[in-house]
N, C-alpha and C positions, 0 to 999 in steps of 0.2 A: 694392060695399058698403064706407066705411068703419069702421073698428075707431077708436074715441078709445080715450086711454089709462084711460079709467075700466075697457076691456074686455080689457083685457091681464090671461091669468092670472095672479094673485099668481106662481105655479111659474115663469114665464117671466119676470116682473120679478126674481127671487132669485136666476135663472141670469144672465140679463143682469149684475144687482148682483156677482157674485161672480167675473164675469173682469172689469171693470173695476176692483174695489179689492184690494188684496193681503189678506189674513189677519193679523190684528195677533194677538202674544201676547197672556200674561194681563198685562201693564202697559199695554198696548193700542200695543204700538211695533212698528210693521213690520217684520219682516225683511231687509235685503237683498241682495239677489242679486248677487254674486262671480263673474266671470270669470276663470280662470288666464289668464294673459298666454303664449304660444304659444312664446317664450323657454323655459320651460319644459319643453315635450314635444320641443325641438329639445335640450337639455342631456340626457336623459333618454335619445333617440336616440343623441346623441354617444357618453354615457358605455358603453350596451351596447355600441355599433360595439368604442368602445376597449378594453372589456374579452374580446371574442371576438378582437380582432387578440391580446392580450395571451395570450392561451388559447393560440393559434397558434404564437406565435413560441416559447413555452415548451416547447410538446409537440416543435415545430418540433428545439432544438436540444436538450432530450433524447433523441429517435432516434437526433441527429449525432452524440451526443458518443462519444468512444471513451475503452475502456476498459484503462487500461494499472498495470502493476505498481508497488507500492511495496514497499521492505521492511518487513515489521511488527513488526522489533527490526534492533538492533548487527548485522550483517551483518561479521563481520572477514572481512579481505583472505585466499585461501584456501579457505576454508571453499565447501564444496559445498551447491549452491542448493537447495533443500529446499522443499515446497509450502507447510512452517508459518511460512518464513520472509518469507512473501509475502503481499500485502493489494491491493487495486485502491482506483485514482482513475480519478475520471473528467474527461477534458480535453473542453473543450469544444469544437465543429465549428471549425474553420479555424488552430487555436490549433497553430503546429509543435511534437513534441518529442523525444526521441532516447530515449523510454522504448521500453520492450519492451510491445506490444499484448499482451493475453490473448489473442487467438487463437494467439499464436506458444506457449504454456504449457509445450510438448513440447520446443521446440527448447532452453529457457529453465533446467527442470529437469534437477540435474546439471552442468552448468558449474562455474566454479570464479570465486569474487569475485577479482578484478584487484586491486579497490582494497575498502580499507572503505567500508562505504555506511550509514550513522548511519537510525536510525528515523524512517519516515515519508519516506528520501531516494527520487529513482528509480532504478529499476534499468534502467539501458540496456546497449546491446550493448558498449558500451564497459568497461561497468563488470564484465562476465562475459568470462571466456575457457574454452577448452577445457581451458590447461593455462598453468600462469606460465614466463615467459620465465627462464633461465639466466642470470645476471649472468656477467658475464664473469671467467674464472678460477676460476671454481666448477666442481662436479659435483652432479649432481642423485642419488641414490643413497636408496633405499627400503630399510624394515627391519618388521621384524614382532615386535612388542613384547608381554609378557603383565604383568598386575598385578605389582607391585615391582622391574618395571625402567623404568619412567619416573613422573612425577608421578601424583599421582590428579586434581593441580588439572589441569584441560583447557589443551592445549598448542595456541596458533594459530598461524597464519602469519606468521612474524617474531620468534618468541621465539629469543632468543638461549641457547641451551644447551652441553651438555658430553657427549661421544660417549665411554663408557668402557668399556673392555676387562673383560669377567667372564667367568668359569667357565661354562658350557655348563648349562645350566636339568638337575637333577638331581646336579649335581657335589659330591663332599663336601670338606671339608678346609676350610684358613683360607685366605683371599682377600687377597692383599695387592696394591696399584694406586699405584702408580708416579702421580704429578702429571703430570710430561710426558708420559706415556701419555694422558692426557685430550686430545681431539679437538675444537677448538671448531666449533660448528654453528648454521645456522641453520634453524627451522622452516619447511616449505616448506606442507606439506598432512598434516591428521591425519586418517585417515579409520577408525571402528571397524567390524570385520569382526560384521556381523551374526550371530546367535545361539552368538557367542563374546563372552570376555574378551579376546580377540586388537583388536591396536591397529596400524594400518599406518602409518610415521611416515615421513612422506620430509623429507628434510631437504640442505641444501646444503653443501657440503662445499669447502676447498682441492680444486682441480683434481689437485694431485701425490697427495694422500693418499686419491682416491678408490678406490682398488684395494682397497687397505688396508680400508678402510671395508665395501668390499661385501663383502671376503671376509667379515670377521667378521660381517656380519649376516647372510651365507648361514648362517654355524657357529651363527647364533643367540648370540652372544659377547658384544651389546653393552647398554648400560644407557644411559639419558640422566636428566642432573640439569639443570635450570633455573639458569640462572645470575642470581645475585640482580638483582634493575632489570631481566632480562632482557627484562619484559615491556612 
């Protein structure tokens, strides 16, 4: 049986009709159809890759980095290390450096600074000791101090002062002190005796006149004045 076109359903000429011409808007202008170019979805690949290696390497050397101490003020030379005195940096993995790790915290608190160490400096083992070395011809000698026999202003290591001979804490009478009786000294370590007014001052002394020195801070005898510039 032939079919002419007079016997094609109109429904099957409209289907036909409509995949062969595109849909014009209402100006009657075609659409047309845009291919992204493949460039594209390779850039788009690239840049995730780079951003997850980038995730990587970050998280990567924040694990590694280690955490070590800084001072978080003036630090004088002296002065015993204290946990307020202390703040953490963090160095990054492979980076050498002579600070003290936070896991060492224990060994760290308590020491005594070497040297001054300025805010924000590091504190390494260098820069802490157990105890400061004796210059030579000196004597190291301790005394135990109460309000109105040394300054009120805070004495640190390296203040240059004056060791003077007083009357016995309770003594009555008038006080007279001899100039050359005056002992010069240097501030070695000021350290205050907890839930006292008591103040322990060790201080460095001429070698010959350390006897001298200790007796009287045993008798409790001695005063320190600050010597002006001394600081």
């Amino acid at each position: 049986m032939t079919i002419t076109e007079a016997q094609v359903p109109d429904t099957a000429k409209a289907a036909r009709g409509s995949k062969s011409k595109p849909k014009k808007d209402e100006a009657g202008v075609a659409p047309v159809r845009t291919r992204r170019p493949p460039i594209w979805g390779f850039a788009a690949a690239a840049l995730l890759i780079l951003s997850v290696i980038v995730s990587v390497v970050i998280y990567t050397n924040a694990s590694n980095a280690t955490q070590v101490f800084v001072a978080s003020g003036d630090i004088k030379r002296g002065s015993v290390i204290e946990q307020s005195d202390l703040t953490t940096l963090s160095i990054a993995a492979g980076q050498t450096t002579a600070a003290v790790p936070v896991s060492q915290v224990d060994e760290l608190l308590g020491t005594i600074a070497s040297v001054d160490i300025p805010a924000g400096g590091l504190v390494t083992k260098d820069s802490t000791t157990s105890a400061l070395a004796v210059p030579d011809g000196k004597a190291l000698v301790g005394m135990v101090l109460q309000p109105g026999r040394l300054p009120s202003q805070q004495l640190v290591a390296g203040d240059e002062v004056f060791l003077v001979p007083v009357p016995a804490q309770g003594s009555i009478g008038p006080i007279e002190v001899a100039q050359d009786k005056a002992i010069a000294a240097t501030i070695s370590q000021v350290t205050v005796v907890p839930n006292t007014n008591d103040v322990i001052v060790d201080v460095y002394v001429p070698a010959q006149v350390a006897p001298t020195v200790t007796a009287q801070a045993a008798a409790a005898t001695l005063a320190i004045y600050l010597v002006p510039g001394g600081k």
